[in-house]
Every structure is written in structure tokens, then in C-alpha cells.
C-alpha positions as CSV (number, residue, x, y, z in Angstrom):
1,X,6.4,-3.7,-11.1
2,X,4.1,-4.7,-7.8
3,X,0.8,-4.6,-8.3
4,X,-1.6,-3.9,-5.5
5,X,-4.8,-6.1,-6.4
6,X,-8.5,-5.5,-4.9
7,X,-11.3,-7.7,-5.7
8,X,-14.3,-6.4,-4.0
9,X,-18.2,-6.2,-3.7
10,X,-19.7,-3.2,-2.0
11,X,-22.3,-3.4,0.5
12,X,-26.1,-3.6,-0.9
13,X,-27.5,-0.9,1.7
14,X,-24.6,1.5,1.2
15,X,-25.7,5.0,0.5
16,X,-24.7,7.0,-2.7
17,X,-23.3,9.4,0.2
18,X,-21.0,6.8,1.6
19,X,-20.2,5.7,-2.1
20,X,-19.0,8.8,-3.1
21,X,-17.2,9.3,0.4
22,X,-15.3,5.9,-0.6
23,X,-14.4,7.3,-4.2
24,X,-13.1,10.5,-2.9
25,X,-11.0,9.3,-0.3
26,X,-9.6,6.7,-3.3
27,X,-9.1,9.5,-5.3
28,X,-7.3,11.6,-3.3
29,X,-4.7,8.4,-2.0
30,X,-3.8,7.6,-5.8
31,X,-3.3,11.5,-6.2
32,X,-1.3,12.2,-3.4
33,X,0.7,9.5,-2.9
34,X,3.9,9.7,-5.7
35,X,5.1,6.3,-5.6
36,X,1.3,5.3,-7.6
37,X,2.3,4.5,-11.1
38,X,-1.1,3.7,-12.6
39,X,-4.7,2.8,-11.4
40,X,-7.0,0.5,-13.0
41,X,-10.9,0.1,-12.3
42,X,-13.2,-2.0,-13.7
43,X,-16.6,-4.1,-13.6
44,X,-17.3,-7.7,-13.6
45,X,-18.7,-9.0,-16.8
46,X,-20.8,-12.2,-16.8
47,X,-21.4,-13.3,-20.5
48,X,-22.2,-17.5,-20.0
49,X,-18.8,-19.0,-20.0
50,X,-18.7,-22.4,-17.9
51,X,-16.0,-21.2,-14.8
52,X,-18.5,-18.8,-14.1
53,X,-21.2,-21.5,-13.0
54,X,-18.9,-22.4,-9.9
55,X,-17.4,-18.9,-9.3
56,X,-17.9,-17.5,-5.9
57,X,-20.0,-14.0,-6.3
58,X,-17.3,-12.2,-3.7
59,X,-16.4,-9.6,-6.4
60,X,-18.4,-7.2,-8.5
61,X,-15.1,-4.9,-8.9
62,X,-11.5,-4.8,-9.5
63,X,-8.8,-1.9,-8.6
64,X,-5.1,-2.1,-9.4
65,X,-2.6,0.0,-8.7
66,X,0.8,-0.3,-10.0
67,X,3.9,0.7,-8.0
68,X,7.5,0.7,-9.3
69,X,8.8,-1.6,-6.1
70,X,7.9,-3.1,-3.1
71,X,8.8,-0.1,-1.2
72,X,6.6,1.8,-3.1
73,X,3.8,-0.1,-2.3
74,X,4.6,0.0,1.3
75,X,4.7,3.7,1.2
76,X,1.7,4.0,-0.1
77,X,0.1,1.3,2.6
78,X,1.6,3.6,5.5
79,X,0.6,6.5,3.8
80,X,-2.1,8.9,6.0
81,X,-4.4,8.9,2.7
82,X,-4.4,5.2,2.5
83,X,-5.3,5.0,6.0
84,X,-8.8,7.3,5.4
85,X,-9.1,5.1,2.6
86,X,-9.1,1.8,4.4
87,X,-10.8,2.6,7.0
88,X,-14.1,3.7,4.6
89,X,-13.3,1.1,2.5
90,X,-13.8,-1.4,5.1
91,X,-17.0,0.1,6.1
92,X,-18.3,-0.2,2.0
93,X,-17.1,-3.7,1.5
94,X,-19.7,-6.9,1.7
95,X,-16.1,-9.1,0.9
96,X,-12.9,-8.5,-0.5
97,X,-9.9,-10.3,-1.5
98,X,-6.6,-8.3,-1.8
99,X,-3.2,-9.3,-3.4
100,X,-0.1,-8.1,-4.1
101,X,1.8,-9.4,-7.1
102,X,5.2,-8.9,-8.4
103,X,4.8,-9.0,-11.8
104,X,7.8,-8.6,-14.8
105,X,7.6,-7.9,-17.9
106,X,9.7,-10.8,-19.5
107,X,7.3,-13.7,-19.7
108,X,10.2,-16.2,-19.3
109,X,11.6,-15.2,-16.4
């Protein structure tokens, strides 16, 4: 599987209005685009462990999205819904790091 990797810390000032905006337009890409094989969204946790001291604050959340193949991924970039989705994404942002990753399911290989 590839899987399409988004770090990310929204803007303080943006507006529950533009948040949602962002959310729908995220909705609607995983929804309508077929090559998505699975989503993941979640929050970062602090909880006092020592990496965390010298971690760079750059990301409050993290979004996968799991694809089959490479070409699936690419689909899904060049996909009309992906582009509403960038574009208001990178309106919401303060920072973001995004990564693709090819990852198998063998740990030896």
C-alpha cells in the first residue's frame, strides 16, 4: 500500500466557518475519489515523554489515506475534489509536512 501522510497545524484565527469548509471539502475527496482505501485522523497527544522537549510544534494533526498503488495515489492528487481540497487546505494551514510512503506488509522485506 502507499500511504499519503499529512502532518499539519491549522491556523489560530481560522473561523469555525472556514474549518468546516476544510472538512467538507476533505470529506467529499475521500468519498468520491475510488482509488481511497482508508482514512485515518487523529490528534496530537503530549503526555511528558523526553523527544517531546525538542520536538518542533509544526503539527497538532495527522491524516492518512491509504491507496492500493502509486497510481492510485496519483489519481487521487489529479482528482478535481483534491484540487478544492488543497486549495482550502492551504488557506487553513499555519505548517504542514506531507509524505508519501510505500509501506508493505512483510516487515522483512
Amino acid at each position: 500500500m502507499v500511504w499519503h501522510v499529512v502532518l499539519m497545524k491549522p491556523r489560530a484565527d481560522l473561523s469555525a466557518t472556514e474549518r468546516q469548509a476544510v472538512l467538507d471539502a476533505f470529506d467529499r475527496a475521500v468519498r468520491e475519489i475510488p482509488t481511497v482505501r482508508d482514512v485515518r485522523i487523529g490528534r496530537r497527544v503530549t503526555h511528558g515523554a523526553a523527544y517531546e522537549a525538542g520536538a518542533l510544534d509544526s503539527a497538532d494533526f495527522i491524516v492518512t489515506i491509504g491507496f492500493e498503488d502509486l497510481a492510485g495515489l496519483q489519481t487521487y492528487l489529479r482528482h478535481p475534489a483534491h484540487e478544492d481540497l488543497g486549495a482550502r487546505f492551504y488557506r487553513s494551514v499555519s505548517s504542514a509536512l506531507i509524505y508519501d510512503f510505500e509501506v508493505r506488509d512483510d516487515v522483512a522485506g
